[in-house]
N, C-alpha and C positions, 0 to 999 in steps of 0.2 A: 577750475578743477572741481572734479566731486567725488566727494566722501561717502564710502562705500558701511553704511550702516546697518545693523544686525542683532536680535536679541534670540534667543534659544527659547525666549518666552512666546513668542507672537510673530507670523510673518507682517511682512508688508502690508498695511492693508484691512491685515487682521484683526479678529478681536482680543483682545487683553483680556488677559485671563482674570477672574475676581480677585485672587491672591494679591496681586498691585491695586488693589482699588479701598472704597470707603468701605466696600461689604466684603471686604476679606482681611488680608491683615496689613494693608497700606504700605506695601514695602516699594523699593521700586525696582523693576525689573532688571534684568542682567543687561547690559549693552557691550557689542562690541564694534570696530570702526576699522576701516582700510586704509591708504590712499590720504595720507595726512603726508601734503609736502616736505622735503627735507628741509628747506629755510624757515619752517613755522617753529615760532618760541612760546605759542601755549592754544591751547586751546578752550570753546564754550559751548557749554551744552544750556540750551533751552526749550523746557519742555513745556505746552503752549494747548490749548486748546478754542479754534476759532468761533464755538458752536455754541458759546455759553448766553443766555441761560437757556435757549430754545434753538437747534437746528433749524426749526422750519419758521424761524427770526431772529437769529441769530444781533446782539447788543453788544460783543463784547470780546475780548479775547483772553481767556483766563488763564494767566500762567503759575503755570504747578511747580515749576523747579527751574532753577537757575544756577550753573558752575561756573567758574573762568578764573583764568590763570593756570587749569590744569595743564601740566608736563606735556609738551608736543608727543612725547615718546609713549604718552601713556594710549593704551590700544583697546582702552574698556574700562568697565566698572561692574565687579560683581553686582548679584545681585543686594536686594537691603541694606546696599551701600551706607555707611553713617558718618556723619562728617569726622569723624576719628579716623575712619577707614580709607577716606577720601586720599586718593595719591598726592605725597608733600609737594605743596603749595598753592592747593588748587582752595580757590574760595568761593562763599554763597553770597546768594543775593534772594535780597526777600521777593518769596513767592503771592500770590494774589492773597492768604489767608497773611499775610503781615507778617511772615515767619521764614526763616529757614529749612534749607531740606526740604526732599521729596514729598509730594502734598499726590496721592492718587485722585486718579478719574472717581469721579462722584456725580455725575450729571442728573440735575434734577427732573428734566424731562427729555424722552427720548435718546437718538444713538447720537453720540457726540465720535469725534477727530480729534485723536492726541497727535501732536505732533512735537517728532524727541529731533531735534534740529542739532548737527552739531558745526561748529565752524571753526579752520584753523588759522589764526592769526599770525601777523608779520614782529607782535609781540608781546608784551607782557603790558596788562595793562594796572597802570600808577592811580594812586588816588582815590579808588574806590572803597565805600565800607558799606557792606549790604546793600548794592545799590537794587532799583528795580530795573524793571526791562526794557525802561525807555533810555533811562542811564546805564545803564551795560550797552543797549546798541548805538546809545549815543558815543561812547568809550570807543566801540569793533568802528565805526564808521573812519573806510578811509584802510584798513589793517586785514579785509578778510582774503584771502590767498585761496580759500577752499572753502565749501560746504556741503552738507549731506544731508539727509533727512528719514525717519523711519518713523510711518502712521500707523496706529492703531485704533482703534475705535473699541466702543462699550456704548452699553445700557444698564441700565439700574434691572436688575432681577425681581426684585420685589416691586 
């Protein structure tokens, strides 16, 4: 199945506006989501970029934000979301800078690909404490029921 993903910020494709980035005020965008089956008991958002440190040789794949365990029921995330605000029960996993919470598009050269992925699981997953992104999909492996995705893209201004 696939999850029908959307932000009031940016369409498909599009460019992300500075306001979610390193040259603005690093919040993260509004998202909202469809089409999350009725047997899923939570859901993960990972936002990812494939294009790191150079599009045109891309090394790496830098991930900015990581949620899971959020509420099946839950059908978005204001925008500047902060982990207080975060719908109960939903948890972080550390991002590429070794941290929690949303980490904006900053790409050092050229137009990079964020991609805000989200997937609805068969359940809630145990045992995890900040993990990364190898261990959260090693956790979904086996549990995802549904997924979706919404790209945006950027460049640095300056």
């Amino acid at each position: 199945m696939v999850l029908q993903m959307h932000s009031p910020a940016f369409e498909d494709g599009g460019e992300i506006p500075s306001k979610y980035t390193c040259e603005g005020d690093d919040v993260s965008p509004a998202l909202t989501w469809e089409g999350v089956p009725e047997d899923a008991k939570s859901l993960v958002l990972i936002v990812d970029d494939p294009d790191a440190p150079d599009p045109a040789a891309p090394r790496m794949t830098w991930v900015h934000w990581l949620l899971y365990n959020m509420p099946a029921e839950t059908s978005g995330l204001p925008e500047g979301v902060t982990a207080a605000d975060l719908p109960s029960g939903t948890q972080e996993g550390l991002n590429d800078w070794k941290r929690t919470g949303y980490g904006g598009a900053c790409p050092p050269i050229g137009r990079h690909r964020y991609f805000h992925k989200l997937y609805a699981l068969d359940t809630v997953l145990e045992g995890l404490n900040k993990p990364t992104r190898a261990q959260l999909e090693s956790a979904m492996k086996g549990h995802i029921l549904a997924q979706g995705q919404l790209v945006g893209t950027y460049q640095k201004h300056q």
